[in-house]
N, C-alpha and C positions, 0 to 999 in steps of 0.2 A: 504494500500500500504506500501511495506519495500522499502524502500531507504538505499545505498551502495553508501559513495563518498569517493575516498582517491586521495587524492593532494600532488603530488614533482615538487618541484625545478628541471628544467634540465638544464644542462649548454650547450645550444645550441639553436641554434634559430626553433620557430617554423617549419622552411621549411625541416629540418635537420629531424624533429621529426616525422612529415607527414610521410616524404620518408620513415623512416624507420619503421615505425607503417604502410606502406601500401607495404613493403615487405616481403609477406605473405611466398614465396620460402624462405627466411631466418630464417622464426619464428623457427624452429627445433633445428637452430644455438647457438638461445640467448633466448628466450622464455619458462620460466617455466611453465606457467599456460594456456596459449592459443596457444599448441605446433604446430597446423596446421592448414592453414586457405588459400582456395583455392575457386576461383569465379572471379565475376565480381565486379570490383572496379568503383560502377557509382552508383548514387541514382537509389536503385530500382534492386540493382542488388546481384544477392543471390548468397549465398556465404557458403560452405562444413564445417563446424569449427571441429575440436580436443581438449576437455580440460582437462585437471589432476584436478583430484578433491584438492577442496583447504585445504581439512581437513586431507590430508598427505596419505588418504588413498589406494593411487596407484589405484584408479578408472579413469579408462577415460570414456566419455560423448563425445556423435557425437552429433551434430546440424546440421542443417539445416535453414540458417537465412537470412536474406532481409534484404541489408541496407538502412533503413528509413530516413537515414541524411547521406549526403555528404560532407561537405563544406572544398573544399582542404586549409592544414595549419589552422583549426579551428575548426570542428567538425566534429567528424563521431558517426554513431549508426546502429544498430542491432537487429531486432526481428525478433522473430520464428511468424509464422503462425499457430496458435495453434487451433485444431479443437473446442476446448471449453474454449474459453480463461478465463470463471468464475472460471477454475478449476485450472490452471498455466500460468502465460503468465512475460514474462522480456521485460525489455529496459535495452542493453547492450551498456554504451557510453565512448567518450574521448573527452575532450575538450582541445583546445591549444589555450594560450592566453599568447603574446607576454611579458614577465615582464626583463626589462633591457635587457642583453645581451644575456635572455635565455627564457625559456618557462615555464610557470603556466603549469603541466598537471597537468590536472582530467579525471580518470576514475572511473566509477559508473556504477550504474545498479538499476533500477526499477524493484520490482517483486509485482504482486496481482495474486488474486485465492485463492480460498479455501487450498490448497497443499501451496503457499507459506505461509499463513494464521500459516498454521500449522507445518509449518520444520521455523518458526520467529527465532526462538531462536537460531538452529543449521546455518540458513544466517546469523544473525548477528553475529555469533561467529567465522566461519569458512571463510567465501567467501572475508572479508578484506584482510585474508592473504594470499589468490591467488592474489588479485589487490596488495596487494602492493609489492608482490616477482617477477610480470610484470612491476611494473611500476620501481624498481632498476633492475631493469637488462635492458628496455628499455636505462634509461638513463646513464648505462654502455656501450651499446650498438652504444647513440648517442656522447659519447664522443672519440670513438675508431676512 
């Protein structure tokens, strides 16, 4: 299994952060890396995604994903339904956790499979700098 976690400081309280990390018609606005994101916001509820490849190279990637965690102002998560999941499968997450007058995020992602197995080196080089180019612009987003 690859593991991806990157953690900011936001200067706003978790409820601030929610809202705006679950205003999907917005993401176009302020969203570098997860430009479209269109569904049901409920555990269990699938959801259309858009992302700019994080290695600058003006690819976009559709998804199709099911959020497997809900929990409003605390965590949300993401995965595909993968017909062979030995072969690629992610956990896409965000965690908010209330620190003084603002919010701990963490966003990350789980990959296993054979295929992430073997592109290790290009996720761990590349896919930090899509989370962390979301996660400053999120919390430029929750300071406006």
């Amino acid at each position: 299994m690859i593991r991806i976690e990157t953690e900011l400081f936001i200067s706003a309280p978790p409820e601030k952060v929610w809202d705006v990390l679950l205003d999907f018609d917005k993401y176009p606005e302020w969203n570098p890396f997860v430009f479209f994101a269109q569904g049901e916001k409920s555990k269990g509820g699938k959801l259309l995604i858009k992302v700019n490849s994080p290695d600058g190279a003006a690819k976009v990637f559709n998804f199709t994903v099911y959020l497997n965690a809900f929990e409003p102002n605390k965590f949300l998560a993401w995965a595909g339904k993968p017909l062979l999941p030995w072969l690629f499968s992610g956990v896409h997450y965000f965690r908010l956790e209330k620190a003084g007058d603002g919010t701990l995020f963490t966003h990350g992602e789980t990959f296993s499979g054979l295929i992430a197995n073997m592109l290790k080196k290009k996720i761990l080089r590349d896919f930090p700098k899509g989370y962390a180019a979301m996660n400053v612009a999120l919390a430029k987003r929750c300071s406006g």
